[in-house]
VEXVEX-570628 format. One line per 10 residues: number of its first residue (from 1); for each residue x, y, z of N, C-alpha, C. Coordinates in steps of 0.2 Angstrom, whole numbers, plus 5000, padded with zeros to 4 digits. Layout:
BEGIN
NUM> X:Y:Z:X:Y:Z:X:Y:Z  ... .
***
This chain:
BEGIN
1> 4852:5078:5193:4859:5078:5194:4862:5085:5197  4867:5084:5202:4871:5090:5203:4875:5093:5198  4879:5100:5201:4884:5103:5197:4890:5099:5194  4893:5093:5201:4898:5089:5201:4895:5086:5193  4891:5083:5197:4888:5076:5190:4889:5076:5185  4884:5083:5183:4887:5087:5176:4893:5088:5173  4899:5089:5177:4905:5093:5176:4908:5086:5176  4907:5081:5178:4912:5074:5178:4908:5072:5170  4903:5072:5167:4900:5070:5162:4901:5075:5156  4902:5081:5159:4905:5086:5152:4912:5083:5152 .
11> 4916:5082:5157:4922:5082:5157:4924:5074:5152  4922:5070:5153:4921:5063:5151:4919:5062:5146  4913:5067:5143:4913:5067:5135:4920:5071:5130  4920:5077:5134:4925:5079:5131:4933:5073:5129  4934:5071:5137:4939:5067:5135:4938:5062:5128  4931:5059:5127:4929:5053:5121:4931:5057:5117  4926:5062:5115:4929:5066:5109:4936:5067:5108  4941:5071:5112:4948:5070:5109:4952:5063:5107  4949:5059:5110:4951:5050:5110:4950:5048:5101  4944:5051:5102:4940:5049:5096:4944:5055:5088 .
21> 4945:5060:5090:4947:5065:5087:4954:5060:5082  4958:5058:5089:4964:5058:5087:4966:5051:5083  4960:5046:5083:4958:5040:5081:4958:5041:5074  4954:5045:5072:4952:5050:5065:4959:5051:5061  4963:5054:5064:4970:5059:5062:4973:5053:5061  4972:5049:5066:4978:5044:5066:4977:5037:5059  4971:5038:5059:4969:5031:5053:4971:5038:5043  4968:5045:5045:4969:5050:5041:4977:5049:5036  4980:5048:5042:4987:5048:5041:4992:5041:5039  4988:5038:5042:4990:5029:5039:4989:5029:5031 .
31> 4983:5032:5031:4982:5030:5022:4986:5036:5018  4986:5040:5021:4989:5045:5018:4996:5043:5017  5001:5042:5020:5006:5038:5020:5008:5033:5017  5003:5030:5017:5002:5022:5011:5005:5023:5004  5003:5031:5003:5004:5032:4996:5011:5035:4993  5013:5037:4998:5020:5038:4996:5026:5036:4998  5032:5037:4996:5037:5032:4996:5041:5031:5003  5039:5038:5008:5041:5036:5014:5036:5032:5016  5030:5029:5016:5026:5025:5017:5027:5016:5014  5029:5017:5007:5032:5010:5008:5040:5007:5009 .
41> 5042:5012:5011:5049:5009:5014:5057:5009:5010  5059:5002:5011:5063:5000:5006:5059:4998:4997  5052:4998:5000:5051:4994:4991:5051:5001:4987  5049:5006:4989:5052:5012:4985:5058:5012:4979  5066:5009:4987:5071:5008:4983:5072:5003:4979  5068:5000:4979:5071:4992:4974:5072:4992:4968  5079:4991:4964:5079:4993:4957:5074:4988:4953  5069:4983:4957:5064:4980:4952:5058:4981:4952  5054:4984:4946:5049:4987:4946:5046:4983:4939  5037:4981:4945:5034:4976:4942:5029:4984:4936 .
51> 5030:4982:4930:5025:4985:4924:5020:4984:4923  5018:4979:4920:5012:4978:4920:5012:4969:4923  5005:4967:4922:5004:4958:4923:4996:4958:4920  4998:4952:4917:4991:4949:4915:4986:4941:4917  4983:4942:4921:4980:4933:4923:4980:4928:4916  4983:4924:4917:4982:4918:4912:4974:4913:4912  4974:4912:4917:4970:4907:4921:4974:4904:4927  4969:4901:4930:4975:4897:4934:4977:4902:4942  4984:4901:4939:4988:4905:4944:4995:4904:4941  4993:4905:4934:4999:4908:4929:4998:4915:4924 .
61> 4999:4918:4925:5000:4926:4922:5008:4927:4918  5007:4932:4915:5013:4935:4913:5016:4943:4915  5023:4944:4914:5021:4950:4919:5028:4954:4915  5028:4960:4915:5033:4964:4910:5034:4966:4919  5042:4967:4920:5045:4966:4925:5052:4973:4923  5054:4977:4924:5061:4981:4922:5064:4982:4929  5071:4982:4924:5078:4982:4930:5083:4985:4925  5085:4991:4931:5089:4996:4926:5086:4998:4920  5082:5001:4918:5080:5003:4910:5078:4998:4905  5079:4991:4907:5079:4985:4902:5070:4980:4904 .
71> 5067:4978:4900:5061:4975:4901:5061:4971:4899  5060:4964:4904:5058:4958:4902:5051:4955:4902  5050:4951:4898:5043:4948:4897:5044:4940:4903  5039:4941:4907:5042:4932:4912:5035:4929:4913  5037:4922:4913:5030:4921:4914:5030:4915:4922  5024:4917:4923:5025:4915:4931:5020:4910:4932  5023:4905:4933:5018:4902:4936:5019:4896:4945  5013:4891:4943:5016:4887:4952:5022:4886:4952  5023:4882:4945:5031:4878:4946:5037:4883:4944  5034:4890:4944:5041:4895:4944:5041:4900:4940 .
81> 5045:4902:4936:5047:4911:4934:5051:4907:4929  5050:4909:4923:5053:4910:4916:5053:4915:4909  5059:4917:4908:5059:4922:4905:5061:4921:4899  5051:4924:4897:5051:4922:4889:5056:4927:4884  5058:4934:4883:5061:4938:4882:5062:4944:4886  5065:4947:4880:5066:4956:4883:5063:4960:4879  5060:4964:4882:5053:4967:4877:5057:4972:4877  5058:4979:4871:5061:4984:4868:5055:4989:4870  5059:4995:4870:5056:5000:4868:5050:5003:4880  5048:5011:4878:5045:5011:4883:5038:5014:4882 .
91> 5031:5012:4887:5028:5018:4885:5026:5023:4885 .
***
């Protein structure tokens, strides 16, 4: 190969790797983000926040759910969302 050849084939590696570089940065940054609030959005602000949940079987579970300071026990299943009480107290 000539000097050209070379210099077109260093130049053209170099280009992948920055492609590649910023591919890297870019997915870095995706997850990184995922985990904070400016990363989920609105769900950050929603005054309802899921506590805990537990599978029943099925595709019924139960789920400790709070809104404004107050906690409810609900149980969820195909045919809907029922709320067995309000559970007291935090952990």
């Amino acid at each position: 190969m000539d000097g050209s050849g070379l210099d077109l084939m260093a130049s053209s590696l170099l280009s992948l790797s920055v492609l590649f570089g910023l591919l890297l940065g870019a997915v870095f940054l995706r997850r990184r983000l995922r985990a904070t609030s400016w990363g989920r959005g609105r769900a950050a602000q929603s005054p309802i926040r899921i506590v805990a949940s537990r599978a029943l079987g099925g595709q019924n579970m139960l789920v400790i759910a709070e809104v404004e300071e107050q906690r409810f026990l609900l149980a969820v299943s195909r045919s809907g969302i029922a709320n067995i009480s309000q559970v007291g107290g935090h952990e």
